[in-house]
C-alpha positions in Angstrom: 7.2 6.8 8.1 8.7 3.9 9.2 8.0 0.4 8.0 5.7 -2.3 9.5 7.8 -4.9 10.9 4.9 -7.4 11.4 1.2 -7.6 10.8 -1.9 -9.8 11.8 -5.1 -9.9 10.6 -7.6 -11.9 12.7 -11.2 -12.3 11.0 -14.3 -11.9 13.5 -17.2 -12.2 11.7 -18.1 -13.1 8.2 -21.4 -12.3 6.3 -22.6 -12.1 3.2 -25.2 -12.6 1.1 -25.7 -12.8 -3.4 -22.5 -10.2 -4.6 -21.7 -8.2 -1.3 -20.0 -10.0 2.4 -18.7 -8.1 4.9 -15.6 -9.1 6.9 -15.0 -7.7 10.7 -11.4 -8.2 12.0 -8.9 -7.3 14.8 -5.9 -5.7 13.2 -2.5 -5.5 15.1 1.3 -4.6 13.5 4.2 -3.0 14.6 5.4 -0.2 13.3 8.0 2.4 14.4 8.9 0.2 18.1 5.1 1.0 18.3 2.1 -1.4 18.3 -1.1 0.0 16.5 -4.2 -2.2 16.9 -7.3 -1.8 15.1 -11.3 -2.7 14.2 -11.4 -3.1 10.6 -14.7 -3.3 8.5 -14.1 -4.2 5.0 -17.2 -4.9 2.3 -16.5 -7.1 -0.1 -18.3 -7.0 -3.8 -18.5 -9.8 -6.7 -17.2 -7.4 -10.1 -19.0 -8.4 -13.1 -15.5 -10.3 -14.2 -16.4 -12.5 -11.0 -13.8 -11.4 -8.8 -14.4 -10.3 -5.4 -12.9 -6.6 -4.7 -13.4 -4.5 -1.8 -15.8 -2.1 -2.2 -15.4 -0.1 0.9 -12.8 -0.2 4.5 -13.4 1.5 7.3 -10.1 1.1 10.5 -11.6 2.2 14.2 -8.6 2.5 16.2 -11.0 2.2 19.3 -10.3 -1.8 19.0 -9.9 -3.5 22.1 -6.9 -4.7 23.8 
């Protein structure tokens, strides 16, 4: 597998509420003179140290252009 060359997150939507948020982004890199772009869901959780981890991640290559 070929490295990624560049990478670019670009945060839709934030929520969250107490201990869990939830992030939707567009994500877009280049990989392999290929570009890959994807929906990405991660959920966020507050650890009882305090620091926010992700709990889950979900990548829907059905992103739009």
């Amino acid at each position: 597998m070929s490295p990624i060359s560049t990478l670019r997150i670009e945060p839709k939507s934030t929520d969250g509420s107490g201990d869990v948020a939830t992030v939707v982004a567009d994500v877009v890199w280049e990989q392999g003179g290929g570009t890959i772009r994807v929906r990405s869901l991660l959920v966020w959780r507050r650890a009882a140290d305090g620091r926010w981890r992700v709990a889950r991640e979900m990548l829907n290559t059905g992103a739009p252009e």
